[in-house]
C-alpha positions as CSV (number, residue, x, y, z in Angstrom):
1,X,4.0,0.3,-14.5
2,X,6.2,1.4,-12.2
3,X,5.5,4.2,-9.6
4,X,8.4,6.4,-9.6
5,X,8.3,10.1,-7.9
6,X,5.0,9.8,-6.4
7,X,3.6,12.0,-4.1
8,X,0.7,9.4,-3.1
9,X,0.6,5.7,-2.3
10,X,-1.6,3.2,-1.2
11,X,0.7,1.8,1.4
12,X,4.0,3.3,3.1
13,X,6.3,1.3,5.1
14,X,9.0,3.3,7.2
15,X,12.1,1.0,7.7
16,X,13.8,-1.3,5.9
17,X,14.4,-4.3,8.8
18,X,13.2,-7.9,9.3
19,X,9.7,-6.5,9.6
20,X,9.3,-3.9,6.8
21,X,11.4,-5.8,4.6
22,X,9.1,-8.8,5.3
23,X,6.5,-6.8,4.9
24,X,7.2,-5.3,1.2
25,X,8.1,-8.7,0.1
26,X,5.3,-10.2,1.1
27,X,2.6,-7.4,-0.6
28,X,5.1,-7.1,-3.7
29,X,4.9,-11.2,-3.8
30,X,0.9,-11.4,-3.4
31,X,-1.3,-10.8,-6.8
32,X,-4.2,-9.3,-4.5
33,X,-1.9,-6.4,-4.1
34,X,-0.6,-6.0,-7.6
35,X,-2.2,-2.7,-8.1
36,X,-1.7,-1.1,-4.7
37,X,1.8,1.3,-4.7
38,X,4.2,1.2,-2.5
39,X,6.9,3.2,-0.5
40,X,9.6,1.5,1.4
41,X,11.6,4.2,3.4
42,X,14.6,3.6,5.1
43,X,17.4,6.0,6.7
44,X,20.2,3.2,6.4
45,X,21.0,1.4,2.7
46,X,21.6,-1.7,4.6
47,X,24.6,-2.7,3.8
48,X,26.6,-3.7,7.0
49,X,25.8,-6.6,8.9
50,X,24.7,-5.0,11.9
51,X,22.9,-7.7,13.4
52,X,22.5,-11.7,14.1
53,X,19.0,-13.2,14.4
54,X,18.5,-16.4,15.7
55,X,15.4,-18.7,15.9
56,X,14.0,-22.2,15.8
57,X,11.7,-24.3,14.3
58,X,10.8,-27.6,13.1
59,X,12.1,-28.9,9.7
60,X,12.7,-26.5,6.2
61,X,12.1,-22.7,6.4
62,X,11.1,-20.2,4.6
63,X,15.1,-18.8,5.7
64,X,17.3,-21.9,5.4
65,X,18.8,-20.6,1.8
66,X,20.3,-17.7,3.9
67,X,21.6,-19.4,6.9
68,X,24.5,-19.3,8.1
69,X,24.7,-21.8,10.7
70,X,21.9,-24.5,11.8
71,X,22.4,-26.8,15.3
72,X,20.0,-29.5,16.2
73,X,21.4,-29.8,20.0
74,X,22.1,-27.0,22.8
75,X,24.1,-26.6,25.6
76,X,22.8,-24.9,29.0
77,X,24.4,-24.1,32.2
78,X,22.8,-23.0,35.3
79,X,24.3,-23.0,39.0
80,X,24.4,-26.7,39.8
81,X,23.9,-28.1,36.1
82,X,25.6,-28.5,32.8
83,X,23.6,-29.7,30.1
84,X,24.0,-31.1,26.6
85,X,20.5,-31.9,24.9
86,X,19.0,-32.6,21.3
87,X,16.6,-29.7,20.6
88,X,14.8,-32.3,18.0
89,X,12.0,-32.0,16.3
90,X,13.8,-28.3,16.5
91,X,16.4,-26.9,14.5
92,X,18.3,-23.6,15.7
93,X,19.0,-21.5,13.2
94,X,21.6,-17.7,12.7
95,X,20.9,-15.7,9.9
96,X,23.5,-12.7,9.6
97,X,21.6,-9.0,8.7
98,X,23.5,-8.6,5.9
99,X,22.5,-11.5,4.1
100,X,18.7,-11.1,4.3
101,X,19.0,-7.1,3.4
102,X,21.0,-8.3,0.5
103,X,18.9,-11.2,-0.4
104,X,15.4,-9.0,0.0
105,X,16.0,-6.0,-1.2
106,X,17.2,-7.8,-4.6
107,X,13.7,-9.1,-4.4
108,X,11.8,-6.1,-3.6
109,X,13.6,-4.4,-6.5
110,X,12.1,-6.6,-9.0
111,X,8.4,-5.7,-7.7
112,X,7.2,-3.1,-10.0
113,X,5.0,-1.5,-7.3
114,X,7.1,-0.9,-4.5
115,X,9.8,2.2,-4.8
116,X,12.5,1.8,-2.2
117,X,13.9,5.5,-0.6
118,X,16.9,5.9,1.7
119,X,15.3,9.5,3.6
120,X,14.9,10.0,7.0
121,X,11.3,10.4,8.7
122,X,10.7,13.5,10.4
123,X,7.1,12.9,11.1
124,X,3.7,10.7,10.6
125,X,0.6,12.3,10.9
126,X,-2.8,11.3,10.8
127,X,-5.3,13.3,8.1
128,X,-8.5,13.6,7.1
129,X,-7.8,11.0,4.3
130,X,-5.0,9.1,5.4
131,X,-1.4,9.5,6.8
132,X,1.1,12.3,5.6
133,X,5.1,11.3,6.2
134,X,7.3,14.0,6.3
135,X,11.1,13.5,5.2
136,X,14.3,15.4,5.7
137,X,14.1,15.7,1.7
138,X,10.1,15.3,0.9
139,X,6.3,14.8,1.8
140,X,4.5,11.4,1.5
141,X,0.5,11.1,1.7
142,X,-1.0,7.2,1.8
143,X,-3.8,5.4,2.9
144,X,-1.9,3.2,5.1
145,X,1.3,3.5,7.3
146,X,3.1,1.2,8.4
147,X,6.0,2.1,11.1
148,X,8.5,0.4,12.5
149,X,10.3,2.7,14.6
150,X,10.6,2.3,17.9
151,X,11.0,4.7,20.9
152,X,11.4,3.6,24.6
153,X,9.4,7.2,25.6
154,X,6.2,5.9,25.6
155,X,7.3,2.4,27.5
156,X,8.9,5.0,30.9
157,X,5.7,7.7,30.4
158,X,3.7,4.4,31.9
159,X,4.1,2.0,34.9
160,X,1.4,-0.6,34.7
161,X,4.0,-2.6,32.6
162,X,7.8,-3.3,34.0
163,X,10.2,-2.5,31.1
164,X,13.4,-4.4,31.0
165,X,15.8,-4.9,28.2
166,X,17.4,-7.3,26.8
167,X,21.0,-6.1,25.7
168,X,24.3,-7.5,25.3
169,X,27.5,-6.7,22.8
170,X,28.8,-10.0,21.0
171,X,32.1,-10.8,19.5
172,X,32.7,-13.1,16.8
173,X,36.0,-14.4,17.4
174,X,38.4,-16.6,15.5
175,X,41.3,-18.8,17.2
176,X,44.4,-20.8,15.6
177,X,43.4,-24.1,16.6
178,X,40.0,-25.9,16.3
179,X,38.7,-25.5,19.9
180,X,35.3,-25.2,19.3
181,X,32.4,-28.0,19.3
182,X,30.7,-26.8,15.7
183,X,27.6,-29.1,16.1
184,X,26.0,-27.7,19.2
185,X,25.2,-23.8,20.2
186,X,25.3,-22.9,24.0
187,X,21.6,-21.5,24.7
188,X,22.7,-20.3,28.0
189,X,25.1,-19.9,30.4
190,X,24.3,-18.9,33.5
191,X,27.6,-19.7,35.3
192,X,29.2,-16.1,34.7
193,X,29.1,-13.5,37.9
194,X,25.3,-12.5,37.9
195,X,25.5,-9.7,40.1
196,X,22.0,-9.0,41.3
197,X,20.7,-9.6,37.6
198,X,19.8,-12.1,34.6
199,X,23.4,-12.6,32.8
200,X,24.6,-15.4,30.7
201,X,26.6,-16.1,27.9
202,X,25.5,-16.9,24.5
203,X,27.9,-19.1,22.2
204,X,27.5,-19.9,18.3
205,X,30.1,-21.7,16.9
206,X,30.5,-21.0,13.2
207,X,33.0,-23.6,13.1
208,X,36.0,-25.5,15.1
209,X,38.1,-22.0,14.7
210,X,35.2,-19.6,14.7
211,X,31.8,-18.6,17.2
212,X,30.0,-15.8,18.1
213,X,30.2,-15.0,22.1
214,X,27.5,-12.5,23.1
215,X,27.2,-11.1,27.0
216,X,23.3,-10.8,27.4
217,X,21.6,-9.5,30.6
218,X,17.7,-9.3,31.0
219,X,17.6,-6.4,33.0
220,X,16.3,-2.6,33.3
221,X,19.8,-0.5,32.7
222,X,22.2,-0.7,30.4
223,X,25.8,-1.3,31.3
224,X,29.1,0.1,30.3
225,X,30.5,-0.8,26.9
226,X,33.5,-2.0,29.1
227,X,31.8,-4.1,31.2
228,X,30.4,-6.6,28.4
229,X,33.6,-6.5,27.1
230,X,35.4,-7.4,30.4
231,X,33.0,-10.4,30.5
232,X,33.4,-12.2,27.2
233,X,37.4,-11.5,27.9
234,X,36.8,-13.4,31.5
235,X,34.7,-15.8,29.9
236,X,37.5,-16.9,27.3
237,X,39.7,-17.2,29.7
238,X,38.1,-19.2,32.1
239,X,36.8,-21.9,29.3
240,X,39.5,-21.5,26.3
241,X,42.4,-20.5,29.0
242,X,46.0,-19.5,26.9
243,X,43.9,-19.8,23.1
244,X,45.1,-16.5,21.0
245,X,42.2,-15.2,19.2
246,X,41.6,-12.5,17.1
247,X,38.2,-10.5,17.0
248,X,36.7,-10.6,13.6
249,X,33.5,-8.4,14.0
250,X,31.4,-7.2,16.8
251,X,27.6,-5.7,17.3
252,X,25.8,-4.8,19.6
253,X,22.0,-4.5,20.8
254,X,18.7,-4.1,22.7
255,X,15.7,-5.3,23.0
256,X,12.5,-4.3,24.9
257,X,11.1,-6.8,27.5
258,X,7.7,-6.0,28.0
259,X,3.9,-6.5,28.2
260,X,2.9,-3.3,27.6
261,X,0.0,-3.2,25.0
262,X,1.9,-1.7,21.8
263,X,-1.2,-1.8,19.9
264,X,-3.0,0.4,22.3
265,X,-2.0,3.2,19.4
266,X,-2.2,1.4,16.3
267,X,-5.9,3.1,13.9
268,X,-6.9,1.8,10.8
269,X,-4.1,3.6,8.8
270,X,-1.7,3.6,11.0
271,X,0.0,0.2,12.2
272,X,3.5,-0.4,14.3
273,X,5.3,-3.3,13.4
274,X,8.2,-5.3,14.4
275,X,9.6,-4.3,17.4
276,X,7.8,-1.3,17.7
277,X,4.6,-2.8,17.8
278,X,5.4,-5.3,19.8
279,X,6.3,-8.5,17.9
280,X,9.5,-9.3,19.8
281,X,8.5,-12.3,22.5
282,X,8.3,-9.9,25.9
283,X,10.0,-12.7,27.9
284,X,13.2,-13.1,25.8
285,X,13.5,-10.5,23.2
286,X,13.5,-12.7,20.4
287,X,12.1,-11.2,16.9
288,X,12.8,-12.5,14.1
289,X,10.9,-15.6,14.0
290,X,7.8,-13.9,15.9
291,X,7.9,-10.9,12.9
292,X,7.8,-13.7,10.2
293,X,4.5,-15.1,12.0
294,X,2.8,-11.7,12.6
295,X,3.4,-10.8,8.6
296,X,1.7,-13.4,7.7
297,X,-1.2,-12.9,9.9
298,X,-1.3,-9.2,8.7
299,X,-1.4,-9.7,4.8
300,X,-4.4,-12.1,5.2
301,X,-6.0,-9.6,7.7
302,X,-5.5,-7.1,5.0
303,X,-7.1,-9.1,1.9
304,X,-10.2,-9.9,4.3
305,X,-10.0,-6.0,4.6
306,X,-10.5,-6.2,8.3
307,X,-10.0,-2.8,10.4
308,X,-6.4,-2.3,10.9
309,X,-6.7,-1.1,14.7
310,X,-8.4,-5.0,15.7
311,X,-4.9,-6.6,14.4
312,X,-3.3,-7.6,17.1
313,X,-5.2,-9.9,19.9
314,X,-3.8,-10.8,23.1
315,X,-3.3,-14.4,23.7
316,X,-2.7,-16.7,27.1
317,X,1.2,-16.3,26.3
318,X,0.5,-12.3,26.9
319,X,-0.2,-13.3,30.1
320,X,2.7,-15.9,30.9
321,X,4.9,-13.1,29.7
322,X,3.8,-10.5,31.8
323,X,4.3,-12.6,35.0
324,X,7.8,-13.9,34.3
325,X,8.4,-10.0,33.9
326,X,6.6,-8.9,36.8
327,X,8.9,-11.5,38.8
328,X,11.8,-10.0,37.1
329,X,11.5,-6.5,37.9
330,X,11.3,-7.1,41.4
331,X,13.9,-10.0,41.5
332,X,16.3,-9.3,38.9
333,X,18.1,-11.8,40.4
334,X,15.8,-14.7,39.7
335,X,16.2,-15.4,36.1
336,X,19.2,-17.8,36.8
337,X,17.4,-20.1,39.3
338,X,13.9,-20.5,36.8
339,X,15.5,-21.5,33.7
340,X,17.8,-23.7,35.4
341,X,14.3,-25.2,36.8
342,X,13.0,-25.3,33.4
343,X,16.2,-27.2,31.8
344,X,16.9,-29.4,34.7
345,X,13.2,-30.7,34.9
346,X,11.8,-30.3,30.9
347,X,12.6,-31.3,27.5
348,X,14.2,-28.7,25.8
349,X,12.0,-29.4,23.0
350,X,8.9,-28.5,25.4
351,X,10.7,-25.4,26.6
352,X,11.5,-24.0,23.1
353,X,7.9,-25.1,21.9
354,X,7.0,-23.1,25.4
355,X,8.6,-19.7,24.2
356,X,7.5,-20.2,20.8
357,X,3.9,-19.8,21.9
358,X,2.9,-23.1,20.5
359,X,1.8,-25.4,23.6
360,X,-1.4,-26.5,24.6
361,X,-2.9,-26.1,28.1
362,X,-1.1,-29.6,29.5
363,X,2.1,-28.4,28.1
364,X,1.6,-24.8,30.0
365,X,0.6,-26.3,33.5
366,X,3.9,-28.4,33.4
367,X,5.8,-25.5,32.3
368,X,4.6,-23.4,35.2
369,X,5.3,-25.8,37.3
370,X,8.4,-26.4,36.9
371,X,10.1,-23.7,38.7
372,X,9.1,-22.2,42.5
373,X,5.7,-20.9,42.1
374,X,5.9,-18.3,44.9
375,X,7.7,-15.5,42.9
376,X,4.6,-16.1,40.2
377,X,2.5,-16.2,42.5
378,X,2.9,-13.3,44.2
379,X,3.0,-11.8,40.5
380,X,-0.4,-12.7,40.3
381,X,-2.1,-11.6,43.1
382,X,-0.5,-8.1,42.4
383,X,-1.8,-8.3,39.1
384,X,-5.3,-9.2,40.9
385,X,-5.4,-6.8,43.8
């Protein structure tokens, strides 16, 4: 049967994004879950392509059908080195917003279990049975929330934990002639101004006449609209000097960089996800990938019906993270010189296994020492003492 107009669910899931999307699709997909009911509330219909996620990983995906762009090699630029690699065994993969909204709300449409809202959430608030979530146009009771929206209060109300961001504003731009090398994405580029910060540039290529060029900064404040803008005009200019080109789209974004402990908040019926519960990697801002991983995790913690507040576990790449953030709050500045340290003495394969949490102590140790170990190490003892 279908549950339409309810009043009561078994599990509600407030936004409509990689990780509640992800989410509903992955209960509305499962048999164990067949009778539970389901509310999927969103404030946006999702239907602009309002982001670009990219990840890696090795061989087919679960997302390849709704790619729109793969690259098996990278290009990195530092200071004093310019670098083209093969990212094998990895692949690097864009997915456009659009698309996966499109493609999973189809899905989630067919589940007889889940009801899908466009409302906006006014509150969430624990009861004696549950969670009630208040709308502008209604009241929802369930067993089980699941939130993903995200507020930077509760990140500046503490200071054990640097926040920094990682923001940016991309352009996807489209030229007359075939300029652009199609077959390999430009990871980083450190050789723009950086200012006292963490700044490269971050080139797709869609194709010979078509990329994505986003100005990204790791760093605590956000900058002038103009500013990004000035840079990807400075940055065409310098490396496609005289090329007319048109911009096709833009967007614009960012991403917390921290180790604070998300979960620290999460009870038994109440769970943040995606980026509000911290699921983006603190030390980059990637998301995507990381929320497909933690879904997983989450609906087999829920069918061994484990308490909802012991989800999340920290791990040795907690750790990692937190010092590489520690170093960059205090030396903004120092982002440039470590990953030009990590490309110039690593595989880039072993770096992107690195950041995908996936190497074993051997791999770590030459990781670490790869770049100057003072910064780190003064990270450490301040952690210590």
């Amino acid at each position: 049967m279908y549950f339409w107009a309810m009043s009561n669910y078994d599990y509600i899931i407030i936004g409509a994004g990689a990780s509640g999307l992800l989410l509903a699709d992955a209960l509305g997909s499962d048999d164990f879950f067949q009778s539970k009911s389901i509310l999927l509330i969103d404030k946006d219909d999702k239907t602009q392509n309002d982001r670009t996620w990219c990840f890696w990983e090795i061989g087919v995906g679960d997302f390849d059908h709704l790619l729109q762009k793969s690259w098996s090699s990278i290009y990195f630029a530092g200071k004093n080195l310019r670098l083209s690699t093969s990212i094998e065994p990895y692949t690097y993969k864009m997915l456009r917003g659009l698309d996966f909204y499109t493609y999973y709300k189809t899905k989630i449409g067919s589940y007889k279990n889940i009801l899908r809202i466009t409302d906006t959430v006014d509150s969430v608030t624990e009861t004696s049975d549950g969670m009630e979530v208040r709308t502008t146009k209604n009241s929802y009771r369930a067993k089980t929330v699941f939130n993903s929206i995200f507020s930077y209060d509760s990140l500046y109300q503490q200071n054990q934990y640097p926040v920094l961001q990682q923001h940016f504003i991309g352009w996807f731009v489209k030229t007359e002639r075939p300029i652009f090398d199609a077959k390999q994405a430009t990871f980083m580029d450190f050789s723009v101004p950086q200012k006292g910060n963490t700044r490269f540039m971050y080139v797709l290529p869609l194709s010979e006449k078509e990329a994505l060029f986003e100005y990204t900064l790791f760093s605590k404040n956000l900058l002038d609209k103009g500013e990004y803008e000035d840079a990807i005009i400075d940055y065409l200019n310098v490396h496609y000097p005289e090329e007319p080109y048109i911009i096709t789209e833009k967007e614009q974004g960012s991403i917390p960089m921290t180790a604070h402990p998300f979960h620290s908040e999460n009870t038994d019926t109440h769970l943040s996800i995606g980026i509000a519960g911290g699921w983006a990697k603190p030390s980059t801002g990637f998301t995507f990938y990381n929320t497909a991983k933690h879904v997983k995790k989450l609906i087999e913690h829920l069918k061994e019906q484990r308490p909802l507040s012991i989800f999340h576990k920290k791990d040795k790449f907690w750790f990692y993270d937190m010092l590489l953030l520690d170093v960059l709050a205090k030396n903004n500045h120092l982002g440039q010189s470590i990953f030009e340290s990590l490309f110039k003495k690593r595989k880039s394969s072993l770096i992107l296994k690195f950041l995908d949490n996936s190497t074993n102590f051997w791999e770590d140790v030459q990781m670490m020492s790869a770049p100057r170990p003072l910064p780190f190490i003064r990270a450490l003892l301040g952690r210590i003492f």
